[in-house]
N, CA, C and O of each residue as an XYZ file, in Angstrom:
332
protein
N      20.052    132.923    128.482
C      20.303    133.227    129.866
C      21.798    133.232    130.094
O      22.366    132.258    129.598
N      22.831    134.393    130.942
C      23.682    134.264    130.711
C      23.871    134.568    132.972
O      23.842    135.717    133.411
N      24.007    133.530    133.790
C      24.255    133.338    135.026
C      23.194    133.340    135.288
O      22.546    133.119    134.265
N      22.274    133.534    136.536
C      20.915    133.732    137.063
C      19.767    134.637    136.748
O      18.597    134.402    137.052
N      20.237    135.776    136.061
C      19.702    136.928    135.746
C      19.713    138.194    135.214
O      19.362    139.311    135.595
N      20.395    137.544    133.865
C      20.923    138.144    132.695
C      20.987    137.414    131.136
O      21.631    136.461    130.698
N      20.289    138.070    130.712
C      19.824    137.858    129.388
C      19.870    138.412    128.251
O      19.545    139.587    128.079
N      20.270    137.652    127.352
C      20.558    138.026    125.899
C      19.549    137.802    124.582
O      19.055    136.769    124.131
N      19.464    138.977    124.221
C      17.855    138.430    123.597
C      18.435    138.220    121.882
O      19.572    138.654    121.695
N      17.830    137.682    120.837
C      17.840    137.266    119.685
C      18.191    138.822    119.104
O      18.380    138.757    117.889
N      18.272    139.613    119.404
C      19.094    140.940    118.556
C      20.510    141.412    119.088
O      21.323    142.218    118.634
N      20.505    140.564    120.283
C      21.963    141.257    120.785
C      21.863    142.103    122.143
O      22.688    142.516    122.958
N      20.954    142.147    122.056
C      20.658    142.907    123.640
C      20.602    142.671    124.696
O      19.803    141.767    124.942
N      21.211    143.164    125.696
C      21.434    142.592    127.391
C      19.797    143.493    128.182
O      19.272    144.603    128.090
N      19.502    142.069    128.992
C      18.346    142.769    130.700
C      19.260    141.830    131.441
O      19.982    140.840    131.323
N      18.757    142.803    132.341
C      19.104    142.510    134.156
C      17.512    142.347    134.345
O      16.785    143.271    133.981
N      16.880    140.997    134.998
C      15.599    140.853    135.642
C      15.397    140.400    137.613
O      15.542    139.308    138.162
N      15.196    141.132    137.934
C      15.211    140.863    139.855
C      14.072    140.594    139.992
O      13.434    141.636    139.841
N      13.061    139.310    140.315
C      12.062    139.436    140.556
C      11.264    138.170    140.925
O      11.611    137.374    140.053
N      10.268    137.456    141.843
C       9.907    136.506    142.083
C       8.868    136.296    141.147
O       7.694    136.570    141.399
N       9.334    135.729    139.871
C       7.840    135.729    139.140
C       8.226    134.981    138.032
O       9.337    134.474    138.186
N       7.639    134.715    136.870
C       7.884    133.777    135.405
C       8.460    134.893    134.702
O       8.253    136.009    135.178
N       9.291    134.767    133.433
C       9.431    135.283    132.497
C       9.554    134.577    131.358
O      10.307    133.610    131.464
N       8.881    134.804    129.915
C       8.843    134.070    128.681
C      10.681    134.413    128.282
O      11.188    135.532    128.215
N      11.180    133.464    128.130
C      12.588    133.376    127.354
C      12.462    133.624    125.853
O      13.247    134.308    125.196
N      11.231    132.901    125.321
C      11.050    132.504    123.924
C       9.692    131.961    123.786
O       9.250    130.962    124.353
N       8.859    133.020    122.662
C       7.362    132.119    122.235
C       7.222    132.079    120.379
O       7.799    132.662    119.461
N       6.466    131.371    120.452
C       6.396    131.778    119.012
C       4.956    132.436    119.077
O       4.062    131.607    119.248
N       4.490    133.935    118.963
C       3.614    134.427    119.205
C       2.889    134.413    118.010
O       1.706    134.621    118.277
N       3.060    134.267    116.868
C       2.298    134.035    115.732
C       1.700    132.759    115.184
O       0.938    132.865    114.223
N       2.008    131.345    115.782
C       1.510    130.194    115.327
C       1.123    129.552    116.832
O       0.194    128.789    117.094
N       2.054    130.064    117.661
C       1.644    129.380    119.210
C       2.589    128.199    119.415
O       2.571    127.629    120.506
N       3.525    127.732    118.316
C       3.801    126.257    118.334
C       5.069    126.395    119.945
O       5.152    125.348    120.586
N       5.437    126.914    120.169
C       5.961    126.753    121.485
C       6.398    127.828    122.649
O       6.899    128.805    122.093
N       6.379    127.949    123.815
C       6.894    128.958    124.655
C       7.368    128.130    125.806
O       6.845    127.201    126.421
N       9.012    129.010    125.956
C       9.763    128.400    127.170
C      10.008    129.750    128.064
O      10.568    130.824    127.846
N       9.147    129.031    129.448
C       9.571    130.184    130.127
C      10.285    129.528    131.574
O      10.149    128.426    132.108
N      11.230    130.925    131.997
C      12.095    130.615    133.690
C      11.411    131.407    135.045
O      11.411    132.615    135.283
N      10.947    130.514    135.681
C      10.611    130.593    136.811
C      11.140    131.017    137.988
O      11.146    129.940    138.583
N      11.464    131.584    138.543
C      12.322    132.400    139.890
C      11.720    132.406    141.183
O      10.787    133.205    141.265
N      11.989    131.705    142.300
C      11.266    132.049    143.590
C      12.239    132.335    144.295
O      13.356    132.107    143.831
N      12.134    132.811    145.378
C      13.115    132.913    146.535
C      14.235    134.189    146.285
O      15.389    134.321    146.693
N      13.295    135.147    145.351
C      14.315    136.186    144.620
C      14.865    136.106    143.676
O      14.954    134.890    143.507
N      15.342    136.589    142.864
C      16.004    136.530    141.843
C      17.277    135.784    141.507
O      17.720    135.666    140.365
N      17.839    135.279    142.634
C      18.955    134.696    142.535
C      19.337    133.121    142.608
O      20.427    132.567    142.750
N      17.617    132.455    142.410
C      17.053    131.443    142.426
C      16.099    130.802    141.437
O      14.876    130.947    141.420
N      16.970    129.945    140.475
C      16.332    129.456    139.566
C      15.202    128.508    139.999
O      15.544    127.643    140.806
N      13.795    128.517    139.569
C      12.820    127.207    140.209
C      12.618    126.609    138.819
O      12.167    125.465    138.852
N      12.795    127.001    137.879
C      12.621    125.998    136.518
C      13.205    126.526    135.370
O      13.927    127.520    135.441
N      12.925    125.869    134.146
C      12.535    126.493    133.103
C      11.429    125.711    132.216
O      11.756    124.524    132.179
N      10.614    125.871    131.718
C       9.444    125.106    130.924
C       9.669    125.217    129.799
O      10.067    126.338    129.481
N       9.530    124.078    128.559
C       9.343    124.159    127.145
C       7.778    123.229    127.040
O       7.702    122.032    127.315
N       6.620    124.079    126.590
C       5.677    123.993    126.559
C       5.323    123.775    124.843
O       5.987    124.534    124.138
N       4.422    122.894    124.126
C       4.168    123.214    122.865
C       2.539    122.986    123.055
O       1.921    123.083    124.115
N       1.994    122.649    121.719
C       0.280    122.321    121.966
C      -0.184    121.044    123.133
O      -1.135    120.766    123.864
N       0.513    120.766    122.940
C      -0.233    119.514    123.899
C       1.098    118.829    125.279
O       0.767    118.294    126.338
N       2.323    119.038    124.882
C       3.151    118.448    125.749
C       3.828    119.774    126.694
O       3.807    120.937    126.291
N       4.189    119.513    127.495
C       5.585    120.418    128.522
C       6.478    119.590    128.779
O       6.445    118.363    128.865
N       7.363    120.396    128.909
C       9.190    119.881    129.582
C       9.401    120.675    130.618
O       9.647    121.862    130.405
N       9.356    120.277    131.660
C       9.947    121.177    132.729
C      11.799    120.804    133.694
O      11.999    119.802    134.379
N      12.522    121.578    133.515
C      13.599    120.930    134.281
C      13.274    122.092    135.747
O      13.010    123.294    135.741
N      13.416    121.216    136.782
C      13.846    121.884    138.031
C      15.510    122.617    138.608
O      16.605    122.264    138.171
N      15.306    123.514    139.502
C      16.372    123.591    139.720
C      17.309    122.439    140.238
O      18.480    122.301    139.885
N      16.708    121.715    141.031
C      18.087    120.490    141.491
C      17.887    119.165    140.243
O      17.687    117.971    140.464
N      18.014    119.834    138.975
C      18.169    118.929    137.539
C      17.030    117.165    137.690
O      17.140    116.038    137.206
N      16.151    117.768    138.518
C      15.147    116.896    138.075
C      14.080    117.030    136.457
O      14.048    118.201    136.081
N      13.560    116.406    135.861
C      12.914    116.971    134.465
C      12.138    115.624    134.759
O      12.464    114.475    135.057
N      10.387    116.636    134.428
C       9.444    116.351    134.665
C       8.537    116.553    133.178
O       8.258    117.676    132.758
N       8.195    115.485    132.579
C       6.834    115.594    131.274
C       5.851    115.235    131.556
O       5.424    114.228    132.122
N       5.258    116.478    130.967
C       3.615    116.289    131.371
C       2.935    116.107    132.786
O       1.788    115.677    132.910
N       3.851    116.520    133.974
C       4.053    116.742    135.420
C       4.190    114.980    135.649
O       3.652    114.372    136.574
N       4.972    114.411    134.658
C       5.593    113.406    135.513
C       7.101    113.363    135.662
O       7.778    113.595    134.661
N       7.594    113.134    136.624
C       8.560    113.017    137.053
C       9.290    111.966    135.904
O       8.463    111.249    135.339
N      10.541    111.792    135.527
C      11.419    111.450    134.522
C      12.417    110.643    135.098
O      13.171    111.299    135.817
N      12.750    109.128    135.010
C      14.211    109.021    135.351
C      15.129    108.391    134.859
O      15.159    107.210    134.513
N      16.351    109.621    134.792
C      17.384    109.177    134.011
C      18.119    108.033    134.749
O      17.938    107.868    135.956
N      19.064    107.132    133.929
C      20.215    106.142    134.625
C      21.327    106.890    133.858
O      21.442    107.124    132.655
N      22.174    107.222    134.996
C      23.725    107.598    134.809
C      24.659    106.236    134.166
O      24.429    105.096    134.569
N      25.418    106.442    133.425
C      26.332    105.259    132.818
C      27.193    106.490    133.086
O      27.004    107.705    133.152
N      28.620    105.321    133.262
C      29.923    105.920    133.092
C      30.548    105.208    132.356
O      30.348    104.003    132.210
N      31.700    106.120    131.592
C      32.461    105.439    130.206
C      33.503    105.156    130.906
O      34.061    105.839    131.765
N      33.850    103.707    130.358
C      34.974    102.981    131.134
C      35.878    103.445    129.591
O      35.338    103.424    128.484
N      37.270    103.830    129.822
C      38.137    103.806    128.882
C      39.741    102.614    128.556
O      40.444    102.784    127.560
C-alpha cells in the first residue's frame, strides 16, 4: 500500500482503487495458509482496517491503531526510553 489508495503489487505494478468495499492485499491461493485484506468505508479515502487472517487465528488493526485477535480487543502499554 503506498498512501490510502495506491498499490504496488509483487511484480512492480501500480492500481489506483476508489471504493467502499474489502480488497485482498495478499492470499496464498494455493495452500490457503493466509490472506490479508484492507477494508475502506466512508470512501476511499478512509482506511477501516487491515486483516491478517490464517486457519484458525485473525489480526485485525483498526484505523485509530487499535489491534484486535480473534475479535478481542488487545492492549498495548507504551514505555518510554529514558536516555
Amino acid at each position: 500500500m503506498i498512501g490510502s489508495q495506491y498499490y504496488k503489487t509483487f511484480d512492480d505494478k501500480f492500481y489506483h482503487f476508489e471504493g467502499k468495499c474489502d480488497y485482498i492485499l495478499a492470499s496464498d491461493f494455493v495452500d490457503k495458509n493466509f490472506t490479508i485484506v484492507v477494508s475502506y468505508s466512508d470512501g476511499a479515502e478512509v482506511k477501516k482496517s487491515i486483516t491478517l487472517t490464517d486457519h484458525k487465528d485473525s489480526l485485525t488493526i483498526q484505523a485509530d491503531h487499535s489491534v484486535s485477535f480473534n475479535s478481542s480487543l488487545l492492549s498495548f502499554h507504551m514505555f518510554q526510553t529514558i536516555e
